[in-house]
C-alpha positions in Angstrom: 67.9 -87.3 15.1 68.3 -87.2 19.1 66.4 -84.3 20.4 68.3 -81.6 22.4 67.5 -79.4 25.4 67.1 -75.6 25.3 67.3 -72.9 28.0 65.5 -70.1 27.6 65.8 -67.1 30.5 63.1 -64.2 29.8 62.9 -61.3 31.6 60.8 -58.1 31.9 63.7 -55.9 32.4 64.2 -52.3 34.3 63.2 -49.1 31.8 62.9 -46.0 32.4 60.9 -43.5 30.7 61.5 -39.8 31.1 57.9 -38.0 30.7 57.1 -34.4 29.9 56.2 -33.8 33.5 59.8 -35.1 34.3 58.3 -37.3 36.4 59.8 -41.2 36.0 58.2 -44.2 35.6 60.0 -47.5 35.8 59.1 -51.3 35.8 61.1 -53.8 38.1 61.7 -57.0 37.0 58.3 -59.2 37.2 59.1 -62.1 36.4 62.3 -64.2 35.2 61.5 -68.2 33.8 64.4 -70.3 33.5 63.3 -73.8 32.2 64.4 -76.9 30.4 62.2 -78.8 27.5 62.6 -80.3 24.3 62.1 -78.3 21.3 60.2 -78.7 18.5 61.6 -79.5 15.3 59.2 -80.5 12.7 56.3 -78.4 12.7 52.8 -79.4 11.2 51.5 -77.7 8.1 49.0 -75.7 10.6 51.6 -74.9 12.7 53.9 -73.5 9.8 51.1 -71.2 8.8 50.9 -69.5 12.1 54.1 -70.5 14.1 55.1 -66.7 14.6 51.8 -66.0 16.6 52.9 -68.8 19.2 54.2 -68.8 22.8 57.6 -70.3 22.6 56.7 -71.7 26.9 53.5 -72.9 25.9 54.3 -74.2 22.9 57.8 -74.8 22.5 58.0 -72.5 19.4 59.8 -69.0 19.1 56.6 -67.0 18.3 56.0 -63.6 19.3 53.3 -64.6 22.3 50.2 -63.1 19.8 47.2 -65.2 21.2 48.7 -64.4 24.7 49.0 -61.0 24.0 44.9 -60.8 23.0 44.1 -62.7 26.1 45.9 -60.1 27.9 44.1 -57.3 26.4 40.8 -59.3 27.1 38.2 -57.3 26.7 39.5 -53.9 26.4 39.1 -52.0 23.3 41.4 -50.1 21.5 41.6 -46.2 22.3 43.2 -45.0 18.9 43.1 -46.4 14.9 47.0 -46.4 14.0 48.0 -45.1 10.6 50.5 -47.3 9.2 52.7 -45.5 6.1 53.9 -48.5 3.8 57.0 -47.5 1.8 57.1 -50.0 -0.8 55.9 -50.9 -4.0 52.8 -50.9 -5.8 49.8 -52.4 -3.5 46.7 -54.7 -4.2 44.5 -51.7 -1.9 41.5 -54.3 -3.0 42.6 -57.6 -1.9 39.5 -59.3 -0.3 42.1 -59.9 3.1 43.3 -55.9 3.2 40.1 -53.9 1.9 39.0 -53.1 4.9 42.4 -51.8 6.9 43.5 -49.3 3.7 43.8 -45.7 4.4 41.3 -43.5 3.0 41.8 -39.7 2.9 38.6 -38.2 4.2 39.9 -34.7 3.6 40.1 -35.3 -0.2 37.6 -35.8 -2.7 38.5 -38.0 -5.2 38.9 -37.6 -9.1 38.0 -33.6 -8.7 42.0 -32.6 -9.9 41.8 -30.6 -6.8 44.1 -30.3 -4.1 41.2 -30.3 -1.3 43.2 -30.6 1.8 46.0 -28.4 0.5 48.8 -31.2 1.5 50.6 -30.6 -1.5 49.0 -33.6 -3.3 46.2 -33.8 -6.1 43.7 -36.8 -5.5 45.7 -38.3 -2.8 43.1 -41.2 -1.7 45.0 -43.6 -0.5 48.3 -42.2 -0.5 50.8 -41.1 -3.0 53.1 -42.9 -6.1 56.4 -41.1 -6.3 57.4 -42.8 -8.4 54.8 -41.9 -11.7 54.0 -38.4 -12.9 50.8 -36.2 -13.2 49.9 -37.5 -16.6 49.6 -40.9 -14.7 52.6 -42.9 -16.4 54.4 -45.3 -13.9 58.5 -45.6 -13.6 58.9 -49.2 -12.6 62.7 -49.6 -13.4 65.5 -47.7 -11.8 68.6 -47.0 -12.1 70.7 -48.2 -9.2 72.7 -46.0 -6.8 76.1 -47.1 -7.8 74.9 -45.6 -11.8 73.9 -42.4 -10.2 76.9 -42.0 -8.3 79.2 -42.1 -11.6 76.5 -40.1 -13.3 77.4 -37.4 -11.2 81.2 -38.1 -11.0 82.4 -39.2 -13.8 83.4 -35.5 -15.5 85.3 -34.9 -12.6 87.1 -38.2 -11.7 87.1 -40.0 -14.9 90.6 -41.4 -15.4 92.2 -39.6 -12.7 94.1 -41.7 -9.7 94.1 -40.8 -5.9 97.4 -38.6 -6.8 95.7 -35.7 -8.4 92.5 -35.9 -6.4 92.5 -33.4 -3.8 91.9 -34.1 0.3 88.6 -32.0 0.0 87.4 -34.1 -2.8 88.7 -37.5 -1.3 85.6 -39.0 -0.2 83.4 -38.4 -3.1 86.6 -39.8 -5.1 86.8 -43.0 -2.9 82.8 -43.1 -3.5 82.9 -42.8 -6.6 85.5 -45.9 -7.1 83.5 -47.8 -5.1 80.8 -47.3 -6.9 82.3 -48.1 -10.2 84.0 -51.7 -8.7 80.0 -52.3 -7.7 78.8 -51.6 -10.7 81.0 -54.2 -13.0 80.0 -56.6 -10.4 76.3 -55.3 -11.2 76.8 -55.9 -14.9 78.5 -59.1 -14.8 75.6 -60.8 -12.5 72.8 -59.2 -14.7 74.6 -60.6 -17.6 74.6 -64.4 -15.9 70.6 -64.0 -15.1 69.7 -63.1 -18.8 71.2 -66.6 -19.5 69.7 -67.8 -16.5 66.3 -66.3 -17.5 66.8 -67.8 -21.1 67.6 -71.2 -19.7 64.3 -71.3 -18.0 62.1 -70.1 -20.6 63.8 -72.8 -22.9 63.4 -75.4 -20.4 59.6 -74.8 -20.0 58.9 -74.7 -23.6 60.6 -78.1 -23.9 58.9 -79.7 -20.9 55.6 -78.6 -21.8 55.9 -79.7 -25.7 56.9 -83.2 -24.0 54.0 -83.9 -21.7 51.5 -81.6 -24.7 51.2 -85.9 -25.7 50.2 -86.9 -22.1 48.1 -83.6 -21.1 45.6 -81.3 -23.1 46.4 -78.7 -21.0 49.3 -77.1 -18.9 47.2 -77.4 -15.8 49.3 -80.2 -13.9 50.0 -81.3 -10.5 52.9 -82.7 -9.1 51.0 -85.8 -8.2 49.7 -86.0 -11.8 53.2 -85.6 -13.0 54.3 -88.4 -10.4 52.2 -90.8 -11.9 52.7 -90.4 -15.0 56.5 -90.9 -14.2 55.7 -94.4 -12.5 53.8 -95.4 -15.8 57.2 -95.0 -18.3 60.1 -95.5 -16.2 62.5 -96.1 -18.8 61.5 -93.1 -21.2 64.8 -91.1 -20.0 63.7 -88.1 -21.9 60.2 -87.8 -20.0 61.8 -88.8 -16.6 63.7 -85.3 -17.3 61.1 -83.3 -18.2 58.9 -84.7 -15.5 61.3 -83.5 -12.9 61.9 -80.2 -13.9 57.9 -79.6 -14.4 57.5 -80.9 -11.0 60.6 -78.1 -9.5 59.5 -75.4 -11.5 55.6 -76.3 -9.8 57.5 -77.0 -6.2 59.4 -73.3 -6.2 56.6 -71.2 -8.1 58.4 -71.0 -11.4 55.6 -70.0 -13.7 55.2 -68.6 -16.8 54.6 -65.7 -15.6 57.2 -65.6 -13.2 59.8 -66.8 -15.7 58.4 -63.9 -18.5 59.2 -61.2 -15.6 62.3 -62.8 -14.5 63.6 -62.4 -18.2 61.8 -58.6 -18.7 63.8 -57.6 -15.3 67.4 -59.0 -16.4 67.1 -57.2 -20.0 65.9 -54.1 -17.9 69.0 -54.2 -15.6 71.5 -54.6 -18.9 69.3 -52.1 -21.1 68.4 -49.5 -18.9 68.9 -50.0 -14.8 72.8 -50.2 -15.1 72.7 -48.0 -17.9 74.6 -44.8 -17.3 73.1 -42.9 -20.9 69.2 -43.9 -18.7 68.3 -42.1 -16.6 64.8 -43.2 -14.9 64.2 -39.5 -13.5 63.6 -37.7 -16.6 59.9 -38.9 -17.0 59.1 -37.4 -13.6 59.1 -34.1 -14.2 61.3 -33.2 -11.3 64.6 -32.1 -10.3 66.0 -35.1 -8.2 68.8 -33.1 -6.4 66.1 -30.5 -5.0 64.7 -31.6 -2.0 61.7 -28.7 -2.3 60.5 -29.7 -5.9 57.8 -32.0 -4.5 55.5 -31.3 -7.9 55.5 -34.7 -8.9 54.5 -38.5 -8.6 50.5 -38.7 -8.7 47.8 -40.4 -6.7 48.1 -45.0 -8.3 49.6 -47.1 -5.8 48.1 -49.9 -7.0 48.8 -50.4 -10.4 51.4 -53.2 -12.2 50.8 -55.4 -9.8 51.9 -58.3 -11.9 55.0 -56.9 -11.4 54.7 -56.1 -7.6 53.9 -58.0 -4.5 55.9 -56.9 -1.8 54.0 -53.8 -0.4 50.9 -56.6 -0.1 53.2 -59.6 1.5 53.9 -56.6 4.1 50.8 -55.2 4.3 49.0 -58.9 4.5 51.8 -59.8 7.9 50.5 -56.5 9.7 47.2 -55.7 8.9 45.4 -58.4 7.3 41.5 -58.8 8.3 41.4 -61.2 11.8 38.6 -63.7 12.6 37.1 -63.3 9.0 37.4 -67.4 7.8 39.7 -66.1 5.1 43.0 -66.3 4.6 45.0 -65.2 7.4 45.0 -62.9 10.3 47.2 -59.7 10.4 49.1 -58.6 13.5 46.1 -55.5 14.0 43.0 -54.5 12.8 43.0 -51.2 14.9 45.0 -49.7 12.0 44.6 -48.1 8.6 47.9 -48.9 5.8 48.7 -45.6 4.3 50.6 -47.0 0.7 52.9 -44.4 -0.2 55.6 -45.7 -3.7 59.1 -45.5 -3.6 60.4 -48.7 -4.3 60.3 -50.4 -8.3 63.5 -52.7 -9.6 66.4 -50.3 -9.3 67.5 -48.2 -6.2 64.9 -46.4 -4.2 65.8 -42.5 -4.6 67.0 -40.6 -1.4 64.4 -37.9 -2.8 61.9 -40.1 -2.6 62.3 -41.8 0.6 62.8 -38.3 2.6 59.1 -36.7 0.8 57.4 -39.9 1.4 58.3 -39.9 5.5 57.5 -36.4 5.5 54.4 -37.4 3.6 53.1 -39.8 6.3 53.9 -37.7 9.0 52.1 -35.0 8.1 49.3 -36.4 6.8 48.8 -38.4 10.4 50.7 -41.9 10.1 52.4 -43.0 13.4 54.1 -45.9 12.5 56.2 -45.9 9.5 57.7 -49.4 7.4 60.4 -49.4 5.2 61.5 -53.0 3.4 64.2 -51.7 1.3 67.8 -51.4 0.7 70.9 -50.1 -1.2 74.9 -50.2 -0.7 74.6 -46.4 -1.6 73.0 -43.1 -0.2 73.5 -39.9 -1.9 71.4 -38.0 -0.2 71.4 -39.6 3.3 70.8 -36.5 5.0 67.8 -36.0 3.4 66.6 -38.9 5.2 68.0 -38.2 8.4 66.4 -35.0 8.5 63.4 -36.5 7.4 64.0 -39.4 10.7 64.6 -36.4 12.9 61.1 -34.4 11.5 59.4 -38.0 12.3 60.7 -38.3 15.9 59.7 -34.5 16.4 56.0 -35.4 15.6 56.3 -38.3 17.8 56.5 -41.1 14.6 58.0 -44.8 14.4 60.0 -46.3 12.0 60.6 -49.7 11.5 62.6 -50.9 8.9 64.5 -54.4 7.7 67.9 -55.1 8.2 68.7 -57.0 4.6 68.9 -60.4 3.2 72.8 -60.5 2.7 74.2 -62.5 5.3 76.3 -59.4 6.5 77.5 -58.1 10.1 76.6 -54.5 9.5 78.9 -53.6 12.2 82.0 -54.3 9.5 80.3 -53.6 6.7 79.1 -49.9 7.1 77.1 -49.3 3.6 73.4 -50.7 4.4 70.8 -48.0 3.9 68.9 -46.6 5.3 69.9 -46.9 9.0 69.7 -43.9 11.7 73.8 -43.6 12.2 76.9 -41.9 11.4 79.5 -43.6 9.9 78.4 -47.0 12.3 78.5 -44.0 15.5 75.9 -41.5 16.8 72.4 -42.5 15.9 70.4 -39.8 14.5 66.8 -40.1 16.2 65.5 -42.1 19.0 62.5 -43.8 17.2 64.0 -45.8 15.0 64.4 -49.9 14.7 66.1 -51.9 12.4 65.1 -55.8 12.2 66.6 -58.9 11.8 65.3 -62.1 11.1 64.8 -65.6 13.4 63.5 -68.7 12.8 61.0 -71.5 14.4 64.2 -73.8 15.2 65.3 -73.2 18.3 68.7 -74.5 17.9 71.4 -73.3 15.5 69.3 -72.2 13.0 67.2 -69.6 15.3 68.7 -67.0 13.2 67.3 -66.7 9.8 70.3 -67.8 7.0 69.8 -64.8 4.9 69.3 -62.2 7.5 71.9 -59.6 8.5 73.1 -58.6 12.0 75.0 -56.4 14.1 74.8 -54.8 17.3 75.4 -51.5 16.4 72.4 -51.4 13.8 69.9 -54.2 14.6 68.0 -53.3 16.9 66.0 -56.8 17.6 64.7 -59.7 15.6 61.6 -61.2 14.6 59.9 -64.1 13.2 60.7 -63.7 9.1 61.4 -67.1 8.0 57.8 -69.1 5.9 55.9 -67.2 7.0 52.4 -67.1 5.3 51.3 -63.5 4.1 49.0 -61.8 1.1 49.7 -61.3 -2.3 48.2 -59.5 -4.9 44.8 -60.7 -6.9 43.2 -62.3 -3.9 46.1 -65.1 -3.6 48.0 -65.9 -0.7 51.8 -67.8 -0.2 54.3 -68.1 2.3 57.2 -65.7 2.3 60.6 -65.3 4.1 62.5 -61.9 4.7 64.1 -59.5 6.8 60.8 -57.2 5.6 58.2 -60.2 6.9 60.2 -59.6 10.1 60.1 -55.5 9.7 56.4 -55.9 9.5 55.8 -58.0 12.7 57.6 -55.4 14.6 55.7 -52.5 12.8 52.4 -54.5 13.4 53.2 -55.0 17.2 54.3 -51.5 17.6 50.7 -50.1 16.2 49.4 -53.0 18.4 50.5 -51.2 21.6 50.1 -47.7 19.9 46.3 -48.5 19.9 46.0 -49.5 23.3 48.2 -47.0 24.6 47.7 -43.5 22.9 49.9 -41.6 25.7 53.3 -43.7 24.7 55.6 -41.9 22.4 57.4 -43.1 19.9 60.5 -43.5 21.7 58.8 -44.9 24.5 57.4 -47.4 22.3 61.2 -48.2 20.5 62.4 -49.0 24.4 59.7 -51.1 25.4 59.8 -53.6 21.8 63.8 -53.8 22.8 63.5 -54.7 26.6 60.4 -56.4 27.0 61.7 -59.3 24.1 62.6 -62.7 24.7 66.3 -63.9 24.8 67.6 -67.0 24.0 71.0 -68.1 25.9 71.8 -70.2 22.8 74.6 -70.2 20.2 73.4 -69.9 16.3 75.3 -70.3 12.9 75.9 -68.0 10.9 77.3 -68.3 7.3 78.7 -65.8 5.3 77.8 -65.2 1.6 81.9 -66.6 0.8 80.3 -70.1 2.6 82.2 -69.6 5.4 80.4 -70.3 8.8 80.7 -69.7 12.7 79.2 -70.0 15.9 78.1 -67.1 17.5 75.4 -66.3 20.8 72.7 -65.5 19.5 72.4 -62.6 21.9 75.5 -61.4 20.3 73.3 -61.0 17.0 71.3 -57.1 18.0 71.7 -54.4 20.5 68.7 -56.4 22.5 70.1 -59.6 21.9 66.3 -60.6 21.8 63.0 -61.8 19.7 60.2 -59.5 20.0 57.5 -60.8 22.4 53.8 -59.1 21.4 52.6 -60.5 25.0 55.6 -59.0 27.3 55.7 -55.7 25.4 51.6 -54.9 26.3 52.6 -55.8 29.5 55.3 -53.9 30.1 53.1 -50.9 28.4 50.4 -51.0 30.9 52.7 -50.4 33.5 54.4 -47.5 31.7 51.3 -46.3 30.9 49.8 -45.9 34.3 
C-alpha cells in the first residue's frame, strides 16, 4: 500500500474564563504546528498496547500526548486526590491493578448495620448497589425502557389510533408507539440470538468431542490446533472443527462466555422484554418516587462473571502506574467511587438521578457514565440531578454510543444534557466519541456515534488494553474506553489544579484538543457510507490532548 501524507494544524486556542471575582483570564494562542509526515499504519504489538498515551508529532500516532503531559508536570505533585464516581456495573474493587485507587468511606464503619455518616446509606464502604435490596439479593436483569414505557401506557392507549387520542396526551401517545415498534424489533433480535447462542454451544460441543482423540484436555492453542491441521490435511471433518476451535480461541468465545451469552438471550425473551416482569418489585421501592431512596445496599462487586465493564473503565482511568503489572491508568491521584446502576436491561432514570446525587454528596468530582437507552422516562430526574452536580462544582463525562448514529438526526440517545437536540441543561457536562490510531479515513472509530450538537469531543476508544475482573486483563474498544480517557484526563488536571471548576475544566478538554484537517468515513448501520471532515464529527471538531489541556490549565490557573 503507498503511504499518504497527513496535515495536522493544532492550536491552543483563545478561552475565556469568567471567575468569581469577575475578573477574566484568557490564553492567546501559543503555538500553532502545521506539518507534513507519513503516518503510521501498522503499529507494533507494544505500540497497540499503549498507542493512546502517545504524541501524534513525536510519534506519528493520534494519542492523547500522556508521557508529554507527565514531563510537563515534572516534578510537581498533585495538590488534591480526585474522587471518581463510576456508574456502571458490578466492579472487581480487588483486582491486583485497581486495589489501591478504590474509594474507601472513612466516615463509615463497616459491617456495624449502622448508618455512621448519616448519608442515607447503611455500610456504604465503597459505594452503593442500586440495584440489590437490604436483604443483599442482586437484580442483574432488567427490563428495558421501551417495556416500561407500555407498562405504564398500555391501559390508556391500547388499541386506540391518533384519532381519539387527545393533543394533551399526544406525546406520551407518540411514545408510547414508538416504544411498542422498538420493542417487536427487541423481541425479534432476542429471538435470532437464542439460536445464535444455541448454534455456538452446539458447535463447541462438537469441536471439542472431535479433537477429545487428539487432546486429553480442552487446553489448546491456536498453534497446537495449527499443527495438528498440517498433520491430516484431507480429514475434511477435522479441518472444520479445527477452524472454528481456532475462531472461537481468536475472538474469546469460551465456555463461559458462550453459557452467559445463552443465559442473557433466554433472559431477554423470559423476563427483560417481558411486560408481566417487572425487575423493580424485588427492590423494595417505589420507582416513580424520586424521594424513596430506602433501597439498593452496600455489594458493588459481586457477579462479576457476569460483569466487566465498570473494571475495563475503571482499569483505562485509574489503574496502578509504574507497578511492572499490567498497565498504567490515566491517574493515580484519584480514588474510584463504584456506585451500580447498570445490569442487562435499561438503566432506570431512578437510579441514575440517586446515584449522581450520591457521588456528589458524598465528595466525588468527576463523574462517568458508560451507558445508554433510546428511552428516558424520567429525564428530568437526571437533568435536575446534572444541574445539582454543576451547583456543587462536579464533572460528568459520559459515552456517546456504539450505533453508528448522527445524534444530531436521531434525537433519542440518553442520557445527554439537552432539550429536544436545543438548550443544554448544565455547563459541566461532556459527551464522547470515539477515534482511532489511523490517521486516515478510519480516524473515527466505525462503531462510534457523532454529532455536533451532542458530542462534545473524541478520544482514543478503539483496542485499547484495559482491566478485567479476576486479576485478567484484554484489550477493549468503546465509546466508554473513550468516556474514561476523558474522565481520567479531567481528574488529571483536577489534581493539579484544585481552583478550576467544573466548567472551567469542560472548556479547557474542548479547546485545548487536537484537530485533524482530514476527511473520515463513516458508515451507517443500513451499510451505507460517506465522507465527512472529521472536524465536522463534535462541537470541538477535536481529539483530546492530556499535554495541551495541563498547559492550557497552568495558565488559567495563574
Amino acid at each position: 500500500m503507498k503511504l499518504s501524507f497527513f496535515s495536522i494544524c493544532m492550536s491552543i486556542l483563545i478561552l475565556s474564563c469568567q471567575k468569581k471575582n469577575n475578573s477574566t483570564y484568557q490564553i492567546v494562542p501559543t503555538h500553532t504546528v502545521s506539518l507534513l509526515q507519513k503516518k503510521k499504519i501498522e503499529l507494533t504489538n507494544a505500540e497497540l498496547d499503549t498507542w493512546y498515551t502517545k504524541d501524534v508529532l513525536e510519534d506519528t500516532i493520534p494519542g492523547i500526548s500522556l508521557q508529554k503531559a507527565y514531563n510537563f508536570l515534572d516534578k510537581k505533585k498533585p495538590k488534591d486526590t480526585v474522587i471518581i464516581a463510576i456508574l456502571d456495573s458490578p466492579i472487581d474493587i480487588n483486582h491486583e491493578d485497581l486495589k489501591p485507587q478504590i474509594w474507601i468511606n472513612k466516615d463509615e464503619i463497616s459491617d456495624n448495620n449502622i448508618d455512621d455518616d448519616n448519608n442515607g446509606y447503611i455500610d456504604d464502604i465503597h459505594g452503593w448497589n442500586f440495584l440489590g435490596n437490604p436483604e443483599g439479593e442482586q437484580r442483574n436483569y432488567m427490563n428495558y425502557e421501551s417495556v416500561r414505557i407500555i407498562r405504564r401506557y398500555e391501559h390508556i392507549f391500547k388499541n386506540k389510533n391518533r384519532n381519539q387520542i387527545s393533543d394533551q396526551d399526544s406525546t406520551s401517545f407518540f411514545l408510547y408507539q414508538r416504544a411498542k415498534q422498538k420493542l417487536e424489533d427487541q423481541k425479534k433480535a432476542a429471538i435470532a440470538d437464542q439460536e445464535y447462542g444455541k448454534m455456538l454451544a452446539n458447535i463447541l460441543k462438537t469441536a471439542r468431542k472431535t479433537l477429545s482423540h487428539y487432546f486429553s484436555n480442552y487446553k489448546y492453542s491456536i498453534a497446537e490446533l495449527d499443527s495438528l491441521k498440517k498433520l491430516y490435511p484431507k480429514d475434511t471433518i477435522l479441518q472444520d472443527d479445527i477452524l472454528r476451535m481456532s475462531n472461537f480461541i481468536k475472538y474469546g468465545y469460551t465456555e463461559n462466555y458462550i453459557k452467559n451469552y445463552n443465559i442473557e438471550a433466554n433472559e431477554r425473551i423470559n423476563n427483560m422484554l417481558n411486560i408481566e416482569y417487572n425487575d423493580r418489585i424485588s427492590m423494595g421501592d417505589n420507582p416513580d418516587d424520586i424521594t424513596d431512596t430506602d433501597y439498593g445496599n452496600k455489594i458493588v462487586n459481586k457477579d462479576l462473571d457476569l460483569h466487566s465493564h465498570s473494571t475495563i473503565v475503571s482499569g483505562v482511568i485509574g489503574a496502578t502506574r509504574n507497578n511492572d503489572i499490567g498497565i498504567d491508568g490515566i491517574t493515580n491521584a484519584i480514588k474510584i467511587m463504584p456506585l451500580r446502576v447498570s445490569g442487562f436491561g435499561s438503566e432506570h432514570d431512578k437510579d441514575i438521578a440517586l446515584a449522581i446525587r450520591y457521588a456528589v454528596d458524598n465528595g466525588a468530582k468527576v463523574i462517568n457514565m458508560s451507558f445508554s437507552k433510546e428511552f428516558s422516562l424520567r429525564k428530568e430526574w437526571i437533568d435536575d440531578a446534572y444541574r445539582y452536580a454543576e451547583k456543587n462544582n462536579v464533572l460528568i463525562v459520559s459515552s456517546a454510543g456504539n450505533n453508528r448514529i448522527n445524534l444530531n438526526k436521531i434525537n433519542n440517545y440518553y442520557p445527554n444534557d439537552n432539550v429536544n437536540n436545543g438548550k443544554e441543561v448544565c455547563s459541566n457536562f461532556i459527551l464522547v466519541g470515539a477515534s482511532s490510531y489511523a490517521i486516515d479515513k478510519n480516524l473515527v472509530a466505525s462503531f462510534s456515534n457523532y454529532g455536533t450538537i451532542d458530542v462534545d469531543i473524541f478520544a482514543p476508544g478503539h483496542k485499547i488494553k484495559t482491566l478485567i475482573p479476576e486479576n485478567n486483563y484484554k484489550s477493549d474498544s468503546g465509546t466508554s474506553i473513550s468516556s474514561a480517557i476523558v474522565t481520567g484526563v479531567a481528574a488529571l488536571i483536577r489534581s493539579y489544579y484544585p481552583n478550576l471548576t467544573a466548567t472551567d475544566i469542560k472548556q479547557i478538554i474542548e479547546k485545548s484538543g487536537n484537530s485533524y484537517h482530514i476527511d473520515v468515513e463513516i458508515k451507517s448501520k443500513d451499510g451505507i457510507k460517506k465522507t465527512i471532515p472529521f472536524s465536522q464529527l463534535s462541537k470541538s471538531g477535536k481529539i483530546i490532548n492530556a499535554y495541551n489541556a495541563l498547559v492550557m490549565a497552568e495558565e488559567i490557573s495563574g
